[in-house]
Backbone bond lengths (Angstrom), bond angles and torsions (degrees), N, CA, C in turn:
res aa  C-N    CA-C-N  psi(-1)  N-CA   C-N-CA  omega(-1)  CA-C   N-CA-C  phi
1 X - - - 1.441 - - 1.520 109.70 -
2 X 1.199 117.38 133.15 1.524 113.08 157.06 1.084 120.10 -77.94
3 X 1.355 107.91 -163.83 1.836 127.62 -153.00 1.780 88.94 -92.92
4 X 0.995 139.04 114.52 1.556 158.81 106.31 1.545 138.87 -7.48
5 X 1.178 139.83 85.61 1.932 125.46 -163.88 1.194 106.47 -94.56
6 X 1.307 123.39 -20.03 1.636 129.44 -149.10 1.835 109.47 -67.03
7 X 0.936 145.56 5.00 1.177 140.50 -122.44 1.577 123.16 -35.41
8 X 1.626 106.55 -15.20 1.655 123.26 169.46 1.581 104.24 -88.08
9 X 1.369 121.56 -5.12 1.320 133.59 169.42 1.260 96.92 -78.42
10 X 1.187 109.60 -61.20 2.037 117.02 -163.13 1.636 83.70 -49.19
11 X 1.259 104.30 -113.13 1.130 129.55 177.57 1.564 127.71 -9.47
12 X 1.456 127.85 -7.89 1.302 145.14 129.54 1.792 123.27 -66.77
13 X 1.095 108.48 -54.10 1.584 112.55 151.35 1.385 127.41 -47.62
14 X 1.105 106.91 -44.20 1.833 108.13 170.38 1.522 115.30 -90.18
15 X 1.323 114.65 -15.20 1.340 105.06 164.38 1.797 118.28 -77.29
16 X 1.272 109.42 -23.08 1.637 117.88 179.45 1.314 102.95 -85.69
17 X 1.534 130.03 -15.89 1.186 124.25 -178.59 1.380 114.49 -86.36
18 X 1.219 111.89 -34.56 1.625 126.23 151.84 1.006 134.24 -89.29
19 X 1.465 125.89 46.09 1.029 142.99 -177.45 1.891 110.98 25.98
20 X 1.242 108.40 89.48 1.503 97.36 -152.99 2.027 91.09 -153.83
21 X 1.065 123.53 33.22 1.580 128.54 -167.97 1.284 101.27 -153.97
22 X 1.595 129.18 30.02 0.999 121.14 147.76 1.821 102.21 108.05
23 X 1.437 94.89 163.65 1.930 81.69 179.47 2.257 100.74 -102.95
24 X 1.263 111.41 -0.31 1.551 107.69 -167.20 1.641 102.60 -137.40
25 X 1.320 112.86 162.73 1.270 117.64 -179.04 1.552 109.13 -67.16
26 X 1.139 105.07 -34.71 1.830 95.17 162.05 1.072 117.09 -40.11
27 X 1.263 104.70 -81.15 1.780 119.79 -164.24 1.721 105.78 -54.78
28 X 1.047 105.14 -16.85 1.848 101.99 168.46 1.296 128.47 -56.60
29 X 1.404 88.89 -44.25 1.805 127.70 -171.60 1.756 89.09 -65.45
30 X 1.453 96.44 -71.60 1.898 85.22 -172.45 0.970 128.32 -73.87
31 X 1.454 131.19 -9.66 1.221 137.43 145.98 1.959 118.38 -44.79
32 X 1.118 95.98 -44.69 1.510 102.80 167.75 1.343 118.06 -66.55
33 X 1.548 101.69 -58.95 1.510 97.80 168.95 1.580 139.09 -45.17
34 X 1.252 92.82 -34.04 1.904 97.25 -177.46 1.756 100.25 -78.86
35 X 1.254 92.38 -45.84 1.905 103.35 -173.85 2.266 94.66 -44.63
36 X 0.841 95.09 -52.52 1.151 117.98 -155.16 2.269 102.50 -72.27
37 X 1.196 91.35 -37.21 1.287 101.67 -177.81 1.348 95.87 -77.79
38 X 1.079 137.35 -54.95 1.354 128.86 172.13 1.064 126.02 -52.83
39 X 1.664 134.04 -53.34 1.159 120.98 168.80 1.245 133.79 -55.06
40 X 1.743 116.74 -23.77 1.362 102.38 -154.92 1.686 82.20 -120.88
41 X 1.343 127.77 -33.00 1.358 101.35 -149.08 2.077 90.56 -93.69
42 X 1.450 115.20 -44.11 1.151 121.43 -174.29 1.685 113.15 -60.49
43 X 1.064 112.62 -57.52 1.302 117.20 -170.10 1.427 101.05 -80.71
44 X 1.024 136.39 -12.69 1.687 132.68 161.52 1.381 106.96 -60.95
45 X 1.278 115.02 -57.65 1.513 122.75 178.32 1.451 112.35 -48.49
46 X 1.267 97.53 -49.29 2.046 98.29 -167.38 1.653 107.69 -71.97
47 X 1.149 104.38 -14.81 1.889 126.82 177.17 1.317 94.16 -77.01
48 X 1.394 129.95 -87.01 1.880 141.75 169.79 1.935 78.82 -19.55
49 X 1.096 144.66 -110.33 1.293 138.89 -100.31 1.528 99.82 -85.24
50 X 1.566 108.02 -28.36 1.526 108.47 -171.77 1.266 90.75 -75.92
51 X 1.531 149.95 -38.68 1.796 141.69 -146.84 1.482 77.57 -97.62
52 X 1.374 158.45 -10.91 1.559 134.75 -165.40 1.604 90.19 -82.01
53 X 1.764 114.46 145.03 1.042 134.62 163.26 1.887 125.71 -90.89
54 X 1.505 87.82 -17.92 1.539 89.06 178.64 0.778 120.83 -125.59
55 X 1.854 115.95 122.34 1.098 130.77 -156.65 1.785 115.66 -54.41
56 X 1.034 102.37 -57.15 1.679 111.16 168.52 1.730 108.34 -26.83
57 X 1.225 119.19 -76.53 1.334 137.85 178.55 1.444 130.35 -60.53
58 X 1.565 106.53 -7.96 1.186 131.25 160.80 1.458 134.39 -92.42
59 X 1.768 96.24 -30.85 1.566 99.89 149.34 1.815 127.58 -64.94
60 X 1.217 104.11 -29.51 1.194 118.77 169.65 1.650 122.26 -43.87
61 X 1.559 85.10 -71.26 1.737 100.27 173.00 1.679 115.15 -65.34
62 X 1.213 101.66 -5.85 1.382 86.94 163.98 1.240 117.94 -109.57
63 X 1.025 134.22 2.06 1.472 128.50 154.67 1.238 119.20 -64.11
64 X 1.299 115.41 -49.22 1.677 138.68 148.98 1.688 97.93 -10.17
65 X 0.899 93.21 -87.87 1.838 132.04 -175.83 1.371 101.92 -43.02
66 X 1.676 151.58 -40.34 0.803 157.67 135.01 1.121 140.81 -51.44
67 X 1.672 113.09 -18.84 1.374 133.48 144.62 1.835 123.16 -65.39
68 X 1.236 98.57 -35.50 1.593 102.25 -176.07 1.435 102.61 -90.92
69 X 1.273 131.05 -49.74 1.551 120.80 168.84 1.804 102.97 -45.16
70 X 1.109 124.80 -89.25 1.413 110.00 -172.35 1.032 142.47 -35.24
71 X 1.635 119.10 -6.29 1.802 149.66 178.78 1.676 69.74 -87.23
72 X 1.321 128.67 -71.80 1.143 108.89 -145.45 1.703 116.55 -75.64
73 X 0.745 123.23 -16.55 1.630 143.85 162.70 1.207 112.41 -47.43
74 X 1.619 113.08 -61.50 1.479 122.36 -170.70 1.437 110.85 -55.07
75 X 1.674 102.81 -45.36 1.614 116.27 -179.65 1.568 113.60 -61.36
76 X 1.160 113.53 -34.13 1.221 100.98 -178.43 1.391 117.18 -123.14
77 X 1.305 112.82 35.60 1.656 128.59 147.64 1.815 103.74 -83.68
78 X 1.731 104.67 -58.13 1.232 100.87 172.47 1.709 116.23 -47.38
79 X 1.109 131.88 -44.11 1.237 137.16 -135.87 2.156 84.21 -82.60
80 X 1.326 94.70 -63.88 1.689 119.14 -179.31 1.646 108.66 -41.37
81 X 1.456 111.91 -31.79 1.273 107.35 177.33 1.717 123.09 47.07
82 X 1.329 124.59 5.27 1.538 119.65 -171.01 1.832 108.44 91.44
83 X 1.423 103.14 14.07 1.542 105.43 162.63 1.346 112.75 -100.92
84 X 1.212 111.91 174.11 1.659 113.33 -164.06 1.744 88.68 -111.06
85 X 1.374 132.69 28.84 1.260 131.81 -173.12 1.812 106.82 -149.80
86 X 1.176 106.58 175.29 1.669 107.65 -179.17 1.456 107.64 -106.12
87 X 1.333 128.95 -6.70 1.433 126.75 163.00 1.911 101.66 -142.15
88 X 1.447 94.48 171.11 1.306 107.11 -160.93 1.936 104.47 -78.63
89 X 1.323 85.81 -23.55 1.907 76.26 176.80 1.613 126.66 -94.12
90 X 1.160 100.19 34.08 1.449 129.42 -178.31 1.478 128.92 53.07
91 X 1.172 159.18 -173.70 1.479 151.22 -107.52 1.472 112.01 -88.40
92 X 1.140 108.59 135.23 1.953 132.20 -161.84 1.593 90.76 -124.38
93 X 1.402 86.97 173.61 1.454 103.80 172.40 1.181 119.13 -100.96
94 X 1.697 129.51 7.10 1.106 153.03 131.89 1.569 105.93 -57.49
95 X 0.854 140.96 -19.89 2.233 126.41 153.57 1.172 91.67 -90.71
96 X 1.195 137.88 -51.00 1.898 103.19 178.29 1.344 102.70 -49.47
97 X 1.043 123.50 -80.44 1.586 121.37 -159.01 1.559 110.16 -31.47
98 X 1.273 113.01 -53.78 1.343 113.89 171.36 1.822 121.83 -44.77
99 X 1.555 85.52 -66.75 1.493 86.63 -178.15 2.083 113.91 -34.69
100 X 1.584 91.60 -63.80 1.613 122.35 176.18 2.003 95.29 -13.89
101 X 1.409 103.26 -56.80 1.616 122.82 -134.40 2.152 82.57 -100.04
102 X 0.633 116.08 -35.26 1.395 113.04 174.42 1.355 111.49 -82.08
103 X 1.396 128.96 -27.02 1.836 131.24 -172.14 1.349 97.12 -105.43
């Protein structure tokens, strides 16, 4: 194997290698999706509000920022349904990520 940068690359590869992305093309999809919602849309935001210098414009982005976390909440209360996992055939590499991103 060669040298690799992706680290949501890695870590998608080792989740399929360990059977860890779900058992159906659905659950792939939302496995991607949450993985994916977290990295790019949540943690972009919390990045945007911590690098803003002005206070004014920083209250802003955090409303922003408090709007997109709770989009993302809602989705995956719905998604979680009262399971202790993000799809129904139990643990992905979408609950690490989660777990990861909440601890």
């Amino acid at each position: 194997m060669g040298t690799f940068a992706s680290s949501t690359a890695i870590a998608r590869h080792f989740a399929r290698e360990q059977n860890l992305v779900g058992k159906t093309a659905d659950e792939h999809l939302i496995c991607d999706m949450f993985v994916e919602t977290v990295r790019i849309d949540v943690l972009m935001e919390l990045k945007r509000r911590h690098m803003e210098q002005d206070e004014a414009k920083k209250a802003v982005i955090h409303e922003e920022v408090i709007k997109t976390i709770s989009a993302f909440f809602d989705k995956l209360e719905k998604q979680v349904r009262g399971s202790n996992t993000v799809t129904s055939s139990g643990l992905t590499w979408a609950d690490f990520c989660l777990f990861n991103f909440f601890n």
